[in-house]
N, C-alpha and C positions, 0 to 999 in steps of 0.2 A: 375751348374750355367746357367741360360740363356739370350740369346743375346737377347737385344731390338736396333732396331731403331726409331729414333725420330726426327721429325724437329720440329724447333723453331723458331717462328716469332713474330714478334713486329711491329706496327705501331702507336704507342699513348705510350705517355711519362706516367709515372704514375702521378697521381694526388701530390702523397707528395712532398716537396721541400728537394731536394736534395736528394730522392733517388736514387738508385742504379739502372745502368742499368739493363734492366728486362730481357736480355738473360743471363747476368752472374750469375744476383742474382738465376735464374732456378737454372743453372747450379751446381749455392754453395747450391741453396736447394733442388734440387733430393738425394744429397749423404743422410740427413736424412731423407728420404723415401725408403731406403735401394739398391737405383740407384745407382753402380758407373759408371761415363762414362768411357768410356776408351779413346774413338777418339772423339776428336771435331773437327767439318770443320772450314776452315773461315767462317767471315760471309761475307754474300751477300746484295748488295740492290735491289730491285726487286718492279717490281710495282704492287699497288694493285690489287688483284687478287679478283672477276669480279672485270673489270674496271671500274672507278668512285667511289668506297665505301671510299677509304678515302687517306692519304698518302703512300708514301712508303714505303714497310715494309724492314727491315733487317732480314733475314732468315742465319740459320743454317743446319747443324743435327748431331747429335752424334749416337754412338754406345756403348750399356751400357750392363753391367752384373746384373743380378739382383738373387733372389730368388725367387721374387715374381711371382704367376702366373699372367695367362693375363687381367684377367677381377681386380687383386691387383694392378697390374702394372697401369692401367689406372685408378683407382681410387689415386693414389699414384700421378702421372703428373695432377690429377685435381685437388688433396688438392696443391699442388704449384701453378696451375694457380690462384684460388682461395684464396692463402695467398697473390701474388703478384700484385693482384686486378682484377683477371679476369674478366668480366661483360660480359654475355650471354642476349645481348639485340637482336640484330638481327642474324641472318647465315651471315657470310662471312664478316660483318662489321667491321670495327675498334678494336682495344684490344693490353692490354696493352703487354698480353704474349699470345702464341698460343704454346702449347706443341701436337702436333700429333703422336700418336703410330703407328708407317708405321709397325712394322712387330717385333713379337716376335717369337724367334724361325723362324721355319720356317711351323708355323701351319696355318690353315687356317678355320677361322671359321666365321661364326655360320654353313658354308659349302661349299661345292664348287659351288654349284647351287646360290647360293646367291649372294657370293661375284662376280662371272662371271655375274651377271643381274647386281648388279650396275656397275661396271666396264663399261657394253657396254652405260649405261645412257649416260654418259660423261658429257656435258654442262646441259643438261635435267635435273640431278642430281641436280641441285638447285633449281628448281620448287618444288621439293619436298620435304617433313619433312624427317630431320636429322633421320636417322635408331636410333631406341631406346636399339640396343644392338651393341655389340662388332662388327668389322666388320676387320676382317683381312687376308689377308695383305691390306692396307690403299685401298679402290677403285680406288681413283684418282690418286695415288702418280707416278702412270707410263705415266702419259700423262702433269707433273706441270715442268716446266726448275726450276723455285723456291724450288723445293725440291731436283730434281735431280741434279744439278748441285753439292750442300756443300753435297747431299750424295755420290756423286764423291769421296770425298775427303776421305771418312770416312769407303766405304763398297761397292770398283768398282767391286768385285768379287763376290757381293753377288746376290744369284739367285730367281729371283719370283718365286713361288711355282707352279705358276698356266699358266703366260707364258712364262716360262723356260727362261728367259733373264735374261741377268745380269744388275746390274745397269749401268757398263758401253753400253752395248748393248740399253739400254732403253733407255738411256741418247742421243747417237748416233742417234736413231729414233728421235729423238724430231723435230717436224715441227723447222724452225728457228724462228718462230713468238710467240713459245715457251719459248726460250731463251732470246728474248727483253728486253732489261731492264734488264737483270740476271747481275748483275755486283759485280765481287768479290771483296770487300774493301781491303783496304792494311793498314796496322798497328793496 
């Protein structure tokens, strides 16, 4: 069986009336994509991330057992985004669900040269087109309070491949300008 982690965010209600919220309904539909989660964080609200694109999102993340491999797995979180209304209009804009694969297993691909160049990009990273294949572990996910934070909750032992930190360890480095806004809901 292999471990995935995932964050999950929302900033835009879906279009239908009266459905379901779009982190739970994920949640109810990864298991038929052969996702189970095991751990789900709270959720968070957090502000949009670059600032100004749209409201604020509520972010999660879970820790799931899967079969599937990596390049399944991620097609698997996109037939859900995509049944729940996903819309790929701009990078970083508004959406109804945002499923991100931060780290399967503990592999690291398409290599380690690669994933270490965008990694150092950082804000730069969005001048540029979205990498056209798999890219793991997540680039950004060690520098976002919005991810690290609900992965606190879910996988504070678990270690980057590439800079041997833990999630609590990375979480801990976070500038505090990072965290703004991170705020964990209650009920």
């Amino acid at each position: 069986m292999n471990l995935i982690y995932v964050a999950v965010g929302s900033n835009r209600r879906p279009d239908a009336a009266g459905a379901a919220d779009p982190l739970s309904a994920a949640l109810t539909a990864i298991i038929h994509e052969s996702i189970r989660p095991r751990i789900v964080s709270p959720w968070y609200r957090s502000p949009a991330w670059p600032a100004g694109i749209g409201p604020d999102f509520v972010n999660g993340a879970f820790l799931a057992e899967t079969q599937l491999g990596p390049e399944e797995t991620l097609a698997a979180l996109q037939r859900v985004e995509n049944a729940l209304g996903r819309v790929r209009e701009t990078r970083w804009g508004p959406r109804v669900i945002d499923l991100d694969l931060l780290a399967w297993n503990d592999i690291v691909t398409p290599d380690r040269a690669e994933v270490e160049r965008l990694m150092a990009l950082g804000l730069e990273a969005g001048n540029l087109p979205a990498p056209e294949h798999l890219v793991l572990p997540h680039p950004r996910m060690h520098e976002r309070g919005f991810v690290l934070a609900p992965l606190l909750h879910v996988a504070p032992d678990w270690v980057h491949p590439l800079t041997g930190l833990s999630v609590r360890e990375m979480h801990a480095r976070l500038p505090e300008a990072a965290l703004e806004g991170v705020i964990e809901l209650q009920g």
